[in-house]
C-alpha positions in Angstrom: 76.5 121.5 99.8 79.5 121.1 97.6 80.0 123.2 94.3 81.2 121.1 91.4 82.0 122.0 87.6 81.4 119.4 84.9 83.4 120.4 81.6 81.8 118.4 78.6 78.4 117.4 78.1 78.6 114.0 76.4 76.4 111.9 77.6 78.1 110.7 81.0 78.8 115.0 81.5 75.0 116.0 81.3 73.8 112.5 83.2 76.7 113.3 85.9 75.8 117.3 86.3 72.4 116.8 86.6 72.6 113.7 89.0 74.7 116.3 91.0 72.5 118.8 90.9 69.5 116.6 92.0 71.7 115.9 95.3 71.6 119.1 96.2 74.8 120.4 95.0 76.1 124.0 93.3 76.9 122.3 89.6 78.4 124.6 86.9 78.0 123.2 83.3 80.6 123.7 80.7 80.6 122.9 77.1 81.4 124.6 74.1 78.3 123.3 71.9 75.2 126.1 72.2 72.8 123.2 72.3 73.9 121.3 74.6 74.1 124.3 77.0 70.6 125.1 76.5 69.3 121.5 76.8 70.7 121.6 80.6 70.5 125.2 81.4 67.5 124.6 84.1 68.5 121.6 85.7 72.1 122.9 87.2 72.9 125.9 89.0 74.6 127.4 86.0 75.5 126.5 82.4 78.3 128.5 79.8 79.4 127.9 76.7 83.3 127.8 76.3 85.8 125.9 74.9 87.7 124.9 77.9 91.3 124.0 76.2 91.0 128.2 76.4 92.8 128.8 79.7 91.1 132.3 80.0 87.9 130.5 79.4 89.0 128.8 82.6 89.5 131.6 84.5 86.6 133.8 83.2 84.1 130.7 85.0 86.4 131.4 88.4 86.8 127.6 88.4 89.3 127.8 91.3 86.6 128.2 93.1 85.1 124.8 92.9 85.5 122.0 95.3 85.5 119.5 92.4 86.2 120.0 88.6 85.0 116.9 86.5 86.8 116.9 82.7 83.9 114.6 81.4 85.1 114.1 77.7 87.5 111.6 76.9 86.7 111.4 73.1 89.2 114.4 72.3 92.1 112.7 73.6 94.0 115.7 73.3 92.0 118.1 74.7 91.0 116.3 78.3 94.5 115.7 78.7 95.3 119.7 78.2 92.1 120.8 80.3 93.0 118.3 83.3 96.7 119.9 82.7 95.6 123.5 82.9 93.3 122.7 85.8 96.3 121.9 88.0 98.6 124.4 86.8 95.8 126.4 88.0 95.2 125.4 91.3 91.7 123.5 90.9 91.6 121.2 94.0 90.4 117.9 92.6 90.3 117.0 89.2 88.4 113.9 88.4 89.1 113.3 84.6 87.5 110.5 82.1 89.2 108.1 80.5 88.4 105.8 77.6 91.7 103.4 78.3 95.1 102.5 80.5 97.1 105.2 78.0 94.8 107.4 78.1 94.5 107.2 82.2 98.6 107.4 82.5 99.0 110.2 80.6 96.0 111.9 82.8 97.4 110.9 85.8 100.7 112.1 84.8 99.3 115.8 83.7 98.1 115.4 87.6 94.5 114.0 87.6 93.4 113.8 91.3 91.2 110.5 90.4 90.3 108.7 86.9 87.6 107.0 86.0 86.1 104.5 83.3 82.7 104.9 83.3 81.4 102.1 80.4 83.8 99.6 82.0 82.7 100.5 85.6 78.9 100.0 84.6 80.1 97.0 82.7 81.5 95.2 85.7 78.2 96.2 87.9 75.9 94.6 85.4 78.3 91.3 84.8 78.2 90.9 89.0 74.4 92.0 89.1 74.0 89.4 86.1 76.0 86.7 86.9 74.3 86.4 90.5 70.8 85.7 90.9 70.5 87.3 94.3 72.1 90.7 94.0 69.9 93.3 93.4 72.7 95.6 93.7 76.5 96.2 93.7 78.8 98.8 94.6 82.6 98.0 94.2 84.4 100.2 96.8 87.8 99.3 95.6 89.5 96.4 93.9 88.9 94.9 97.3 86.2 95.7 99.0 82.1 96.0 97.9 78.8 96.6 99.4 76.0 94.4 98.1 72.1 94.4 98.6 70.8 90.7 98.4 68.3 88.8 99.0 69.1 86.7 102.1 70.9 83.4 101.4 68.2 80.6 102.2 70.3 78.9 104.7 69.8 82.4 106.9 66.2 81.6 106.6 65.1 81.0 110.8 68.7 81.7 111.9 70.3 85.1 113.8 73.1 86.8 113.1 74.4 86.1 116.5 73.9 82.3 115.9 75.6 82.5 112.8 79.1 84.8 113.3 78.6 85.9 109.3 81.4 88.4 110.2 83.8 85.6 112.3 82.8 83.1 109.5 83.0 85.1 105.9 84.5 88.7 106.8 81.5 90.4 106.0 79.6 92.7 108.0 75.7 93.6 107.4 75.0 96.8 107.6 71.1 96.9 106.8 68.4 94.6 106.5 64.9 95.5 104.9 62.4 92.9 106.6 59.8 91.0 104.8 57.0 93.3 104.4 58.4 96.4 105.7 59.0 99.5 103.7 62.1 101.0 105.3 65.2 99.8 106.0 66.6 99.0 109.2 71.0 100.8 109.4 70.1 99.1 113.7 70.4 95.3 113.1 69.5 93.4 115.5 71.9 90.6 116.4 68.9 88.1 117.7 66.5 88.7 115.2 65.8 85.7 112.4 66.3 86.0 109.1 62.7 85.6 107.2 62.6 84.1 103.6 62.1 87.7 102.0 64.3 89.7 103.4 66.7 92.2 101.6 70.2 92.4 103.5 72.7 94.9 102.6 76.8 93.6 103.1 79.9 95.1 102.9 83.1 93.5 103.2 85.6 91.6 100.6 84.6 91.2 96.9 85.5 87.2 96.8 83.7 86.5 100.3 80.2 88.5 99.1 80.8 86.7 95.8 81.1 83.1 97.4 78.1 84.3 99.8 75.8 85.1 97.0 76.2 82.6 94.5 
């Protein structure tokens, strides 16, 4: 179990503690709004109210001793990039901070952000892949690289093996699972010599052009 504090309950702050806390984790809520504390309070190990551009406020939650701390609002410019400052100066292990644009995501990186992110723009990209492919069913982009994918499989898999095939000699892609027609679970084992059926669900990772060209 890893223990995580989420500062700022927006909308992607209360989705991203909770989530959190569903996995299993120790998630500590932080916002400054009464409300929005008490909207959350039983669905994370702990929620506070406190303005957290207060550095005692900071250290009165002991947030040194977090594995993670999350600065989830990026519509105070001003204050996310002080919080993510005083979280370093602190000590805090890994910041992850939220950014609303390139400025914005400089500056947090310069105040020493361990990791940035863009959540609207990440989600937009998932849907425009998921969208723009009729087989994906899902997409997770790994890096500007790499991706994992569950599709359906192409229809010139149908009857053939992987073995008889070479998918990973011919397109750089590995697959890692494959759900067979009319089974429930998924199978991480895949057998090399087993034919592809018409319904299965196959699950790729490898480069972001080659599962693109693959599922098109």
């Amino acid at each position: 179990m890893k223990s995580f504090a989420v500062l700022g309950l927006g909308r992607f702050g209360e989705n991203l503690a909770v989530s959190l806390s569903a996995l299993g984790n120790e998630v500590l809520a932080v916002d400054k709004e009464p409300r929005l504390i008490q909207a959350i309070s039983d669905r994370v190990t702990r929620a506070v109210v406190g303005d957290c551009v207060d550095e005692k406020v900071l250290r009165s939650i002991e947030i040194l001793d977090f594995d993670c701390v999350v600065v989830a609002m990026s519509g105070n410019l001003e204050a996310s990039i002080v919080i993510t400052h005083l979280l370093k100066k602190n000590g805090v292990k890994k910041v992850v901070s939220k950014a609303t644009n390139e400025l914005h995501a400089e500056i947090l990186t310069n105040v020493g952000a361990d990791l940035i992110v863009f959540p609207e723009r990440d989600m937009a990209e998932k849907l425009a892949e998921n969208l723009s492919s009729s087989r994906i069913l899902d997409y997770i982009e790994l890096s500007d690289r790499y991706s994992i994918a569950e599709t359906a499989a192409p229809s010139e898999w149908v009857g053939k093996t992987l073995r008889s095939m070479n998918v990973r000699g011919k397109y750089g892609i590995n697959v890692v699972a494959v759900k067979k027609s009319g089974e429930k679970e998924i199978t991480l084992s895949v057998d090399p010599d087993s034919a592809f059926a018409e319904d299965d669900i196959v699950v790729l990772a490898g480069e972001n052009e080659q599962i693109k060209k693959l599922t098109k």
